[in-house]
TIFIVO-557107 format. One record per residue (C-alpha): residue in three letters; y, z, x. Coordinates in steps of 0.1 Angstrom, whole numbers, plus 2048, in hexadecimal, padded with zeros to 3 digits. Layout:
BEGIN
ALAYZX
...
***
This chain:
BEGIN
UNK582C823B1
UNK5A7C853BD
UNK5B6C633BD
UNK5C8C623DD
UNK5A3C6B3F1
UNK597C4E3DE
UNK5ADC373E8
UNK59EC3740E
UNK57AC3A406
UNK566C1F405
UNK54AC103EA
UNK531C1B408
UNK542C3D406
UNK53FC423E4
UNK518C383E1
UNK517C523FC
UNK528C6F3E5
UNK517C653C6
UNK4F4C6B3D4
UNK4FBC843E6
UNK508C973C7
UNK4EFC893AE
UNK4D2C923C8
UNK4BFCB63C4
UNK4B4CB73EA
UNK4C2CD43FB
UNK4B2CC9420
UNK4CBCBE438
UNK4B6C9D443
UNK4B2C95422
UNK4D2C95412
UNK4E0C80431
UNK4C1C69427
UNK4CFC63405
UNK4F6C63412
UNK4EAC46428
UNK4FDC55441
UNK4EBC4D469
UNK4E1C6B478
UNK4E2C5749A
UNK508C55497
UNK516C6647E
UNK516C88488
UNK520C824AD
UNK546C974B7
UNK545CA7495
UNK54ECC8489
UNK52BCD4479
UNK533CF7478
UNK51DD0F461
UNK506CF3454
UNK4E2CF9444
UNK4C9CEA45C
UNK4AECFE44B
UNK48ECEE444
UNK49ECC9450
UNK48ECB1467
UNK4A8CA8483
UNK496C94494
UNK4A9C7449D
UNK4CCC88498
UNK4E5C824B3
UNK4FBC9E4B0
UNK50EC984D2
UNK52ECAB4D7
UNK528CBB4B8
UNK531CDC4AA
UNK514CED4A1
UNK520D134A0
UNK513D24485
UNK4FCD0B477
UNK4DED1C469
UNK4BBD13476
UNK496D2146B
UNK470D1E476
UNK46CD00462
UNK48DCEC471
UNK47DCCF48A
UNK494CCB4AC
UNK480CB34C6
UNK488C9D4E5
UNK498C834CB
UNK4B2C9A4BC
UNK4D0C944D8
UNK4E7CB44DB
UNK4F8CAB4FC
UNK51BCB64FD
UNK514CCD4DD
UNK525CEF4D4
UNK505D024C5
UNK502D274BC
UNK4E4D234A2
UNK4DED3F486
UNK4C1D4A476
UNK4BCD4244E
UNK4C1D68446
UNK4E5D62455
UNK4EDD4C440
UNK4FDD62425
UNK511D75440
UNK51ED5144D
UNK528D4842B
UNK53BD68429
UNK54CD63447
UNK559D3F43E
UNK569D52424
UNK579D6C43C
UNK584D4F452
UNK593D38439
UNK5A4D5442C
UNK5CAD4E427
UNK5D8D70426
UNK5D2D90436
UNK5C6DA341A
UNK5ABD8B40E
UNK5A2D87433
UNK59CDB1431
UNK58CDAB410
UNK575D92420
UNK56DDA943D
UNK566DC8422
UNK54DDB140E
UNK53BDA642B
UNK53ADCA438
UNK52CDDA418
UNK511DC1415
UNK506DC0437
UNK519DDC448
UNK521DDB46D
UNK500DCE47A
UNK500DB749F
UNK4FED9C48B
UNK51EDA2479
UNK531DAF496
UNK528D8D4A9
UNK535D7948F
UNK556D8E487
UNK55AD8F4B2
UNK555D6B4B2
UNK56BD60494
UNK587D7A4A8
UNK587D674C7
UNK590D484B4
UNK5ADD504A2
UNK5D0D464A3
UNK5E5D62494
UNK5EAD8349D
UNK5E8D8E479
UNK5C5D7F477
UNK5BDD93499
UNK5C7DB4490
UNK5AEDB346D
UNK595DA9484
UNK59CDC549A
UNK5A0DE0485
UNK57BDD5474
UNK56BDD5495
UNK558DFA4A7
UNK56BE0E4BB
UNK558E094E0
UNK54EDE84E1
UNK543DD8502
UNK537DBE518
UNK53CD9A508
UNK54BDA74E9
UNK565DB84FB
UNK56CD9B514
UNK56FD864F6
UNK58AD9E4DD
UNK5A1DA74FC
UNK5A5D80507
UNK5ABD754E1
UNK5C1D924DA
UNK5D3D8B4FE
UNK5DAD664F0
UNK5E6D6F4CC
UNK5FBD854DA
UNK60ED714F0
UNK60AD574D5
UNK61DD6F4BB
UNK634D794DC
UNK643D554DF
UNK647D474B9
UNK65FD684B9
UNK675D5B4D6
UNK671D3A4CD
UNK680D444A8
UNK6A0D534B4
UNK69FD454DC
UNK6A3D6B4EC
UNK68AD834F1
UNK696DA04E6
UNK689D924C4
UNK665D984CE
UNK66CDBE4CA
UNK666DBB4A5
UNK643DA94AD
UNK637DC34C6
UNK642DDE4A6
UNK62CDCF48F
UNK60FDCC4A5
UNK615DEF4B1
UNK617DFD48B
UNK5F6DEB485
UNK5E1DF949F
UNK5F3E1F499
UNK5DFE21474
UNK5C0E11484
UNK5A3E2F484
UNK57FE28493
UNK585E0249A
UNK588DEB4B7
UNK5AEDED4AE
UNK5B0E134B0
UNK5A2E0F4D8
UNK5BDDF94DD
UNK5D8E0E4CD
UNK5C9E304E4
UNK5CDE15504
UNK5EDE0C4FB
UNK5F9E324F7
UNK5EBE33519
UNK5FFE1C527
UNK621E24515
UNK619E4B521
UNK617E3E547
UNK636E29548
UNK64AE42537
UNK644E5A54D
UNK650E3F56C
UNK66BE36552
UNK675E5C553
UNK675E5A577
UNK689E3B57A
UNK6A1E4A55D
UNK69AE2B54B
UNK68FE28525
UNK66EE22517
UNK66AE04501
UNK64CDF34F6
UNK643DD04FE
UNK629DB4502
UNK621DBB523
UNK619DDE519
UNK605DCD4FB
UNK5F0DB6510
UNK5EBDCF52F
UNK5D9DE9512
UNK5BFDCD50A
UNK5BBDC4531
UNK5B4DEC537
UNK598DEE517
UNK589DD352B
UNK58BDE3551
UNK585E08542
UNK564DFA533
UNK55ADE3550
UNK55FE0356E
UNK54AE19556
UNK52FE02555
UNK52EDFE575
UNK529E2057D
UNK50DE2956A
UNK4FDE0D57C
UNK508E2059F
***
């Protein structure tokens, strides 16, 4: 064990690890049986993200304020009036999803573009594009903080997604956007530096075919089309820019939403 993690854990601590790791159990309950952890206040505010809850007993857990996203739940996994889930983030999965949430840890974690699209490839050639999949890439989209991480997200996604999928993608890619927009003026304290940003979002979309990205880039083309024809008008020049950017995702979002509602009419 590394020496400096050692140094702040406790005898208690390391009783804990040691049976945990000599143990063979594989149910949740149980293993927290042998940690001697308390599952009445242990596990409250605690990021429990993608967890195995398979099988386990949870009766008596108190899981307030948790995250529970993810965590993976069965027939056989006993939730009662004694397992306390106030305040909770929970978005249970089903045992089969397991495998696809342990492949998506690895698309999330990922450090680097490329083994981000790797990631995405895997998970697509084992499991291909099913709801399931497109739920979990649309989720792990709307939580990301870079651009870069965005885009791959984008460009695995279907070309016409809708409803709470779409709502989703255009308000994380509105935020990474303008995330990306200020660390470039930020760097250099003028905007014009933010021109170099919008080109490298603009040449990622243009190679995007069949993807959530590619209705962004068409939306975008769109938009550049209309104002350079006022531009022309004006006698001013067309240049890209953010709010060009952003107004492309807002119009996937209002295109999609007015042709819903008409086939309702």
């Amino acid at each position: 064990m590394n020496s400096l993690v050692e140094d702040w854990l406790t005898d208690e601590d390391r009783r804990s690890i040691a049976a945990v790791l000599a143990s063979k159990a594989l149910r949740f309950d149980r293993l927290i049986e042998i940690s001697g952890l308390d599952p009445k206040e242990d596990f409250k505010h605690s990021n429990l993200r993608r967890l195995n809850f398979c099988g386990a007993d949870l009766r008596g857990f108190d899981f307030t304020g948790s995250d529970l996203r993810g965590s993976a739940v069965d027939e056989r996994t006993i939730i009662d009036d004694t397992t306390i889930l106030e305040g909770a983030e929970i978005d249970w999965v089903t045992e089969r999803d397991i495998q696809i949430v342990q492949l998506m840890q690895e698309v999330q974690t990922a450090s680097t573009s490329q083994q981000r699209r790797k990631a995405l490839e895997t998970l697509e050639k084992k499991f291909g594009k099913t709801d399931h999949v497109i739920s979990f890439v649309v989720n792990a989209a709307a939580e990301v903080t870079t651009i870069d991480a965005y885009l791959d997200f984008a460009d695995f996604l279907p070309s016409g997604l809708q409803g709470q999928h779409l709502t989703k993608l255009c308000d994380a890619g509105v935020r990474a956007v303008t995330k990306k927009m200020s660390k470039s003026r930020a760097r250099t304290g003028r905007a014009t530096t933010t021109i170099f940003a919008v080109s490298a979002i603009v040449d990622r979309l243009a190679v995007a075919e069949g993807s959530f990205a590619s209705d962004w880039f068409k939306s975008l083309a769109e938009i550049i089309d209309a104002d350079t024809m006022n531009d022309k008008l004006s006698g001013t020049s067309v240049n890209i820019n953010q709010r060009q950017i952003v107004a492309a995702l807002d119009a996937l979002y209002v295109k999609k939403a007015l042709s819903s509602n008409s086939r309702k009419a």
